[in-house]
Backbone as CSV, one residue per row, in Angstrom:
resi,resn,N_x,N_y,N_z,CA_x,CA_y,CA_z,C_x,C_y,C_z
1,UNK,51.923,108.244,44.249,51.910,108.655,42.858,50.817,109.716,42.682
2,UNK,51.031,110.788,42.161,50.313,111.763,41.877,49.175,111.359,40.253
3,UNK,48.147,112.447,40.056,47.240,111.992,39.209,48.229,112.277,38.113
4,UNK,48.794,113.150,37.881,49.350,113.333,36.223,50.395,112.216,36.092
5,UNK,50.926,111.667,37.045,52.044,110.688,37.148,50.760,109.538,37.090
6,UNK,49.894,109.070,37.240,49.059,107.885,37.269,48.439,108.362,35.519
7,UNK,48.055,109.146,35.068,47.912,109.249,34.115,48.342,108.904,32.690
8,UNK,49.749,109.519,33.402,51.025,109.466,32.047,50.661,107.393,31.996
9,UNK,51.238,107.360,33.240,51.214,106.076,33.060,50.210,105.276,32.209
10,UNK,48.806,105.399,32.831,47.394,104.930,31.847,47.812,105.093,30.721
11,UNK,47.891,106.240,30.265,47.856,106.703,28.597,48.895,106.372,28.104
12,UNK,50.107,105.577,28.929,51.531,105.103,28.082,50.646,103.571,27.882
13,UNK,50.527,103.234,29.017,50.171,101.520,28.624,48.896,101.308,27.805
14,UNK,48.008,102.287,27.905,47.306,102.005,26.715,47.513,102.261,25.441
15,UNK,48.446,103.109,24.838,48.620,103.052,23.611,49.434,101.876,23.425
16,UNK,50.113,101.316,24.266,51.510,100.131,24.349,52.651,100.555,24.156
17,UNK,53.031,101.176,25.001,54.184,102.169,24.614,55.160,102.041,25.654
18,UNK,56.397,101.473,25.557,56.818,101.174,26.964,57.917,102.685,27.247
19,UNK,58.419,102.395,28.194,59.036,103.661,28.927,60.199,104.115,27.781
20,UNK,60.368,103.319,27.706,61.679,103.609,26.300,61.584,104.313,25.136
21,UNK,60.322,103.701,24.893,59.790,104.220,23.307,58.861,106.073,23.870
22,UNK,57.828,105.972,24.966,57.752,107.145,24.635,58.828,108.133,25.227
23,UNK,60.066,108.150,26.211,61.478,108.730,26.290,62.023,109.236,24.720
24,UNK,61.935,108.460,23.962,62.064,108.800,22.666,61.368,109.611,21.579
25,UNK,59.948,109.484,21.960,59.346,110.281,21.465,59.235,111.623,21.893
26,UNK,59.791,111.647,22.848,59.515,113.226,23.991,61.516,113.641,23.748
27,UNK,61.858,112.669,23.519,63.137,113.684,23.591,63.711,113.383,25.095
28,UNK,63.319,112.940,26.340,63.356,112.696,26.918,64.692,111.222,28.145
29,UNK,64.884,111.487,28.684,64.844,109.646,29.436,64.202,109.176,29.735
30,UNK,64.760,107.441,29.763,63.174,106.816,30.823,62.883,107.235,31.871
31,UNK,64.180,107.564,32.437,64.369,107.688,34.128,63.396,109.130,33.950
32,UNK,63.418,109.835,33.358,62.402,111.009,33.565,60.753,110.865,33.455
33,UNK,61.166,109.397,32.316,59.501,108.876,32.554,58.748,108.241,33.669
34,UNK,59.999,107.566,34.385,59.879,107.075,35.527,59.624,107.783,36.737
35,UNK,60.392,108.964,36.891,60.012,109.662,37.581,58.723,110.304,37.673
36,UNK,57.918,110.834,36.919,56.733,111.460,36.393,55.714,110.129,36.684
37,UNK,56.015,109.034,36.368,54.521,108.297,36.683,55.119,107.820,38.195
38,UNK,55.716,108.018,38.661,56.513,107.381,40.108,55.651,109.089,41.009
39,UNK,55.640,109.855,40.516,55.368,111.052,40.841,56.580,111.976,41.893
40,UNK,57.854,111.443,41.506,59.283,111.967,42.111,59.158,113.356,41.338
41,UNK,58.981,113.626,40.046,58.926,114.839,39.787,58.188,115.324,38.792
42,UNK,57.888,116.111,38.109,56.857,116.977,37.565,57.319,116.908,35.929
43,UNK,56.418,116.763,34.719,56.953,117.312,33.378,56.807,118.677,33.569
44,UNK,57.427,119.549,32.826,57.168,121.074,32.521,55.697,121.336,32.266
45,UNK,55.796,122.734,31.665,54.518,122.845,30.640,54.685,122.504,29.352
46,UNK,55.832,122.641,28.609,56.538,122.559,27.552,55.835,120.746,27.015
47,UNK,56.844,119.918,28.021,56.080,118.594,28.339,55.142,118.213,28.323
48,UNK,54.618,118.793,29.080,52.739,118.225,29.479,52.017,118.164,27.521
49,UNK,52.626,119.720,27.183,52.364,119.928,25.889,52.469,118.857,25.110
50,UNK,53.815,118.077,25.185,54.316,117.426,24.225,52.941,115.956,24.270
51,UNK,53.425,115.406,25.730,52.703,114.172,26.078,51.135,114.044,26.372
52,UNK,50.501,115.501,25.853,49.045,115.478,25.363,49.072,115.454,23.952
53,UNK,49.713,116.204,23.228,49.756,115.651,21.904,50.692,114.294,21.149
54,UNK,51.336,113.706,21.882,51.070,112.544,21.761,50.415,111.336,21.819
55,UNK,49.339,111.676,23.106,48.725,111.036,23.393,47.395,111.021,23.113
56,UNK,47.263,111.799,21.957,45.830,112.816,21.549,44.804,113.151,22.417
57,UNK,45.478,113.582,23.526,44.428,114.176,24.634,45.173,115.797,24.697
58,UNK,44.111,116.382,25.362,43.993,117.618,25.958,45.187,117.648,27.187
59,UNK,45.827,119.060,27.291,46.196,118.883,28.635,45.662,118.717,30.447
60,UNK,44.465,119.370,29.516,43.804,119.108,31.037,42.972,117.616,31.170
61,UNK,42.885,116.988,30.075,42.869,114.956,30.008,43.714,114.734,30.900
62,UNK,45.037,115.366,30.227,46.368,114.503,31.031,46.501,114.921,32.649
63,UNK,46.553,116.073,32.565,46.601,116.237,34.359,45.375,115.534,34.628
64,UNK,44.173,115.997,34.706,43.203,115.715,35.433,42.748,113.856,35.497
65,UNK,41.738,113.742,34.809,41.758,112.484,34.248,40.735,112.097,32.797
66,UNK,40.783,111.424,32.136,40.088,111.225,30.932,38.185,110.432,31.131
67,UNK,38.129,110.730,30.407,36.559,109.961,30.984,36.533,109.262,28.700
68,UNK,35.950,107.895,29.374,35.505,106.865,28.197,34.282,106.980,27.843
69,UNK,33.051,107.692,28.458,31.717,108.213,28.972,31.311,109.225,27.452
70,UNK,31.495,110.008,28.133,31.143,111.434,27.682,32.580,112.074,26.587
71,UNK,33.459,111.565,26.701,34.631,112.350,25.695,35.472,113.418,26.908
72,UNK,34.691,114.078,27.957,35.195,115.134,28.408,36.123,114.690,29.616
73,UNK,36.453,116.074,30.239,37.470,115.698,31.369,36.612,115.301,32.687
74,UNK,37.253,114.853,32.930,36.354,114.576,34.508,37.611,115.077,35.833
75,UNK,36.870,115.689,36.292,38.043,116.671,37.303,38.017,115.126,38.567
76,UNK,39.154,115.110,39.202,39.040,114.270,40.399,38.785,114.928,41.545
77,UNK,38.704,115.000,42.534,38.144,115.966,43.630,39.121,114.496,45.151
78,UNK,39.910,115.295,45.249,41.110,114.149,46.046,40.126,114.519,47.342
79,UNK,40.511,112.874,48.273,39.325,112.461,49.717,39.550,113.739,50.738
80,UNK,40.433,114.560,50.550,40.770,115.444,51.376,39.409,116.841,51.074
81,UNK,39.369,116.832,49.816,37.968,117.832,49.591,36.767,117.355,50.047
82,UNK,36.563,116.152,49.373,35.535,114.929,49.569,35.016,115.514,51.380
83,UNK,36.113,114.947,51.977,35.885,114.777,53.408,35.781,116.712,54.016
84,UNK,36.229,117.110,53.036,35.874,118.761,53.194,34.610,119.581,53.204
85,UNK,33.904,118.799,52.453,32.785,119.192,51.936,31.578,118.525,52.834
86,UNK,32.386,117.086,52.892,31.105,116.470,53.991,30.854,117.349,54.965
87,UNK,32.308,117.296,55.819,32.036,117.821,57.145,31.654,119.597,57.392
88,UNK,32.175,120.341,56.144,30.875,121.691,56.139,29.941,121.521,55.934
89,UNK,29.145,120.416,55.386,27.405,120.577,55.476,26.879,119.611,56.393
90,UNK,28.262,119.309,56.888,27.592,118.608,58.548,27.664,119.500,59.582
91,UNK,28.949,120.648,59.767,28.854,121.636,60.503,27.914,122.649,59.832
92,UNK,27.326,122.776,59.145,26.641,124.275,58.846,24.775,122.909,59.305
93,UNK,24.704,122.170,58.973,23.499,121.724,59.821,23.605,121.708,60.783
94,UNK,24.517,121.385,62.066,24.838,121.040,63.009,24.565,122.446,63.843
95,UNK,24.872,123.462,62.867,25.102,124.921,63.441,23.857,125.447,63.338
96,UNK,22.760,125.147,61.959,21.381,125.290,61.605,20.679,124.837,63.070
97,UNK,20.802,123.694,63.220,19.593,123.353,64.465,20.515,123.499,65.655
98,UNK,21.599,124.061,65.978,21.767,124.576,67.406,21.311,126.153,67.294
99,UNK,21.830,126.814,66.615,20.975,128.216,66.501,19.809,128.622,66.854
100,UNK,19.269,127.566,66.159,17.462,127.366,66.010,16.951,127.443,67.277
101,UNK,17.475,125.947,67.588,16.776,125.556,69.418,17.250,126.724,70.538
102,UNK,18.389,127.505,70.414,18.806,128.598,71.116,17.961,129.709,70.621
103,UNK,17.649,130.113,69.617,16.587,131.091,69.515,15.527,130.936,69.956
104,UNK,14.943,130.106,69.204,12.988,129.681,69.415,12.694,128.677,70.461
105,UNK,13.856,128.152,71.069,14.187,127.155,72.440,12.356,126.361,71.659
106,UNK,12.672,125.405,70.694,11.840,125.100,69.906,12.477,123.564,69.196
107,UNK,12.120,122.227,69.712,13.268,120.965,69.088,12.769,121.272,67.405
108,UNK,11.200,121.577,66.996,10.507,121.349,65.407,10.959,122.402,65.034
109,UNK,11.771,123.744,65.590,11.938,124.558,64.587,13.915,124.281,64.298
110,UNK,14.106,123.433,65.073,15.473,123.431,65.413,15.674,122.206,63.926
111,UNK,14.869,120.930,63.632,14.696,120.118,62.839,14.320,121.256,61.604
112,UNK,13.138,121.849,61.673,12.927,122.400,60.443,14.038,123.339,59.646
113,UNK,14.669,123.763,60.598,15.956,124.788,60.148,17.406,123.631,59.518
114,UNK,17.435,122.176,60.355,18.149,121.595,59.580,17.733,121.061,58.243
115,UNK,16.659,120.859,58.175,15.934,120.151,56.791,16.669,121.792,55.660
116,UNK,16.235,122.638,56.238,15.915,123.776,55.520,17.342,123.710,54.798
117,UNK,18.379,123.767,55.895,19.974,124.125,55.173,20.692,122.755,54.314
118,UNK,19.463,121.804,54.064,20.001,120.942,53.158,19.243,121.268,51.822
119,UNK,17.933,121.932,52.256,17.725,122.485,50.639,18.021,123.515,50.288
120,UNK,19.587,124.177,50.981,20.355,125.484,50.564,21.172,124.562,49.710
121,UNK,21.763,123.509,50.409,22.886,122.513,50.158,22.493,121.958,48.281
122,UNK,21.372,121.371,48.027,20.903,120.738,46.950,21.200,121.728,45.807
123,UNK,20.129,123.284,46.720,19.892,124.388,45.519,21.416,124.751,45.341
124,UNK,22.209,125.037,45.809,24.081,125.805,45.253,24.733,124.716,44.293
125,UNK,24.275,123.393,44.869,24.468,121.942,44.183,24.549,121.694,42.828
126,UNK,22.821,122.505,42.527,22.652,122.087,41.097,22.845,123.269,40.591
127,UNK,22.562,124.586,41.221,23.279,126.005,40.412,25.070,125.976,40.344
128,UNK,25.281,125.781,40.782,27.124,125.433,40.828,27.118,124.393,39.643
């Protein structure tokens, strides 16, 4: 199931709205509602339109996901980025202190150069 298909879903069962009733409100079938939280196929844009203003969210609430917190959207970041991101600032350290020790043939400058590219990592972190 995809996030806008896990979504629809959330935001149907929390208002209490079963597949029938919001099909009806959208103009829609169930089977199209079904499909969409099953994640077999996609609403339009037209759609998305409809089933954020029904649901008094934003469209980018509905794709993305809603946050109870703060009011705002909270983007999801799927394990495939997650695990994307790890492993470039494990290869760009990894690459920091082999460089190092091949230049300055030096183990403390080879450590100091990895310390260093995690406070590149922090600083883009909090400027990003």
């Amino acid at each position: 199931m995809n996030n806008v298909g896990k979504n629809i879903k959330k935001l149907r069962r929390d208002t209490g709205m079963t597949q029938d009733q919001l099909a009806e409100r959208l103009n829609v079938t169930r089977q199209a509602i079904s499909n969409w939280e099953t994640g077999k196929t996609q609403p339009d844009i037209e759609t998305l339109s409809n089933l954020a203003e029904c649901f008094e969210v934003t469209v980018e609430e509905l794709i993305y996901e809603r946050t109870t917190q703060s009011g705002g959207v909270n983007v999801v970041i799927g394990k495939t980025t997650e695990k994307g991101i790890d492993s470039g600032v494990a290869v760009g350290i990894a690459m920091a202190v082999v460089i190092s020790y091949t230049k300055w043939h030096s183990i403390a400058w080879a450590i100091f150069h990895g310390f260093l590219n995690w406070g590149y990592v922090i600083y883009y972190a909090i400027k990003y």
